[in-house]
N, C-alpha and C positions, 0 to 999 in steps of 0.2 A: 669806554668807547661809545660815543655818542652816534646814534643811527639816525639821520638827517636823507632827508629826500630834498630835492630841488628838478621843477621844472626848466630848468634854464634861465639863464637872462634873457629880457626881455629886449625888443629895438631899444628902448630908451637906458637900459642898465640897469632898470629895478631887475631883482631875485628875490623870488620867496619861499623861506628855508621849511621845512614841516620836517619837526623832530620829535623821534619816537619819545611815548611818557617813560619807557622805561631806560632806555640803555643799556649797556652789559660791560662787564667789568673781563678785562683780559690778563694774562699774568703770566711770564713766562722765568724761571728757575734753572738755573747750569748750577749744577754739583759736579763733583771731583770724584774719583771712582778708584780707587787703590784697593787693591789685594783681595784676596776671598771674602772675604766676611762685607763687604760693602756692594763689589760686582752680585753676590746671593742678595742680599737684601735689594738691588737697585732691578731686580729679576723681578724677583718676587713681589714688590711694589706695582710692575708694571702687569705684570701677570693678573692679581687682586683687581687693578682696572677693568680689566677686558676692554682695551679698546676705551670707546666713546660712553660705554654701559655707566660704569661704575661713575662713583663721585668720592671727591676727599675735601675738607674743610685745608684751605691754604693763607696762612696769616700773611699780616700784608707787613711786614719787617719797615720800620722808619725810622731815619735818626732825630726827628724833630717830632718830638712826643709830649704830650701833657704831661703836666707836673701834678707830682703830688702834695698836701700840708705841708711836707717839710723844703717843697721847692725842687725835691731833686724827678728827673722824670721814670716816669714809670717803668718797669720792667717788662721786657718782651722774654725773658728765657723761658717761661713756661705757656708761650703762645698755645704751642699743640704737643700732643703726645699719646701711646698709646697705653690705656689703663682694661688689661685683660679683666681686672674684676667686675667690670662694669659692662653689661652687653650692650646698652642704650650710651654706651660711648661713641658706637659707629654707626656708618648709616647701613642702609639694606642691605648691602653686597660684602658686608664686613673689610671696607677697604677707606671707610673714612677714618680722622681723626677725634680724640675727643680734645674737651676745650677744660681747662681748670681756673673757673673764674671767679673772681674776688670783686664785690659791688661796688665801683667805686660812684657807681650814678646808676636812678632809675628811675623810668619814664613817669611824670607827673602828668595825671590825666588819665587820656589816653588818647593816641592817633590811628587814623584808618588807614589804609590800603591806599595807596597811588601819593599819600601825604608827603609834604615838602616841608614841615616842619614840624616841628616835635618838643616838647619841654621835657626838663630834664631835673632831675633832683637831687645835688650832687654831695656825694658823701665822704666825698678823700679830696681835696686838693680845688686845683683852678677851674677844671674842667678841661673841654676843648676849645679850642680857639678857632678862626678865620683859617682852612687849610687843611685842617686836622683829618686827620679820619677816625670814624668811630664803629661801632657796631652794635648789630640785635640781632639777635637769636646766631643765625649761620651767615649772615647779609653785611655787607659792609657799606659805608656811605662817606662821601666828604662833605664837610660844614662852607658855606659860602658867607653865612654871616651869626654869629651868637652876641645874646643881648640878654637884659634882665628890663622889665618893666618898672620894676620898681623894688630898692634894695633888698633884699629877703626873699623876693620870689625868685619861682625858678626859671633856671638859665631856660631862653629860647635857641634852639638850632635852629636853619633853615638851611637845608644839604641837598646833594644832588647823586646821585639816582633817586626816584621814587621810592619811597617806601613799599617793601616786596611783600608785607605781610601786615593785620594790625596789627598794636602795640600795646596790647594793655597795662592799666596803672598799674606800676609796681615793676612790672620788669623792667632787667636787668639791661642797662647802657651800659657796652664793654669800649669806654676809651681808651682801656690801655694796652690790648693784643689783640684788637680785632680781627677776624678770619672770616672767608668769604667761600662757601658749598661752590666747587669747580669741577670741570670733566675735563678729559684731555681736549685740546683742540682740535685733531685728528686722530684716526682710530692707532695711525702706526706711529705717533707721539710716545718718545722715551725709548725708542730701539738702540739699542747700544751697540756704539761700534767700538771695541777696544782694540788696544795694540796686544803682540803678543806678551808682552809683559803682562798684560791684564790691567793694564791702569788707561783712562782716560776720562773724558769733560762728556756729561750726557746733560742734555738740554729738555726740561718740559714746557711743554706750553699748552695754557689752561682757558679756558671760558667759564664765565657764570654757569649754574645750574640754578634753575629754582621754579 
């Protein structure tokens, strides 16, 4: 969601657009709600929120994903999940996901805070392409244009949102399950309405955190 201001048109029809450097990413999820064990769990989810408080890591699911060496594209099944042995799995309020991630690219260099582009050092496959989305750390981003300078070097992004944090050399580019730190959009976001069978469709909708 790009946050843009405009003073109006002018007599003549010029307008001049002033767009925020950051942006904010929005995301909305309808799940299916059958029987006890899903209605408990879909409580209890929204419970862990509190509201606008809490935060969860929410992957951003695609059908048109970078490929790996062997051509075929990468996997999303293990986007997120929760791993109790791990406390630094979640975030403060115990109600994020963790992330189980495999290097298939990482950051050459390193980029700063507010950066639009970023090079990449890729270790499995083609990379990302023109469209793609990718990720660092909790943050996610789309690619507008990738290139290489010259054969061997590493790939250039140039994506959009700003970069939310720097990047130092070495870490970890997730192009293949990227996940994005979200709150709910409003505090009574995920109230469940079901029928008396106890089944029905509950809807979240998410904003940036960061």
């Amino acid at each position: 969601m790009n946050q843009s201001r405009s003073g109006g048109a002018s007599l003549s029809g010029s307008e001049q657009i002033i767009v925020s450097l950051a942006g904010m990413w929005k995301a909305t999820v309808t799940v299916a709600v059958r029987g006890e064990s899903s209605n408990l769990a879909a409580r209890a989810f929204v419970a862990q929120m509190e509201g606008r408080a809490g935060t969860v890591l929410v992957p951003k699911w695609d059908k048109y994903r970078p490929r790996n060496i062997n051509g075929r594209q990468f996997s999303q099944a293990l986007a997120v999940g929760y791993d109790a042995a791990r406390e630094d799995e979640f975030n403060f309020d115990l109600s994020g996901f963790g992330q189980e991630e495999t290097p298939h690219a990482t950051v050459s260099g390193s980029a700063p805070l507010g950066a639009t582009q970023i090079a990449l050092n890729l270790l499995d496959g083609e990379g990302p392409r023109p469209g793609h989305y990718f990720g660092i750390g909790q943050q996610i981003y789309r690619c507008q244009q990738v290139w290489q300078e010259n054969v061997g070097d590493p790939t250039i992004v140039q994506f959009w949102p700003r970069l939310r944090a720097p990047a130092p050399s070495g870490t970890t580019a997730i192009i293949d399950r990227p996940v994005c730190l979200m709150r709910f959009a409003t505090d009574d976001t995920g109230d469940i309405a079901l029928s008396r069978a106890g089944s029905g469709m509950v809807t979240f909708d998410f904003v940036e955190a960061w």
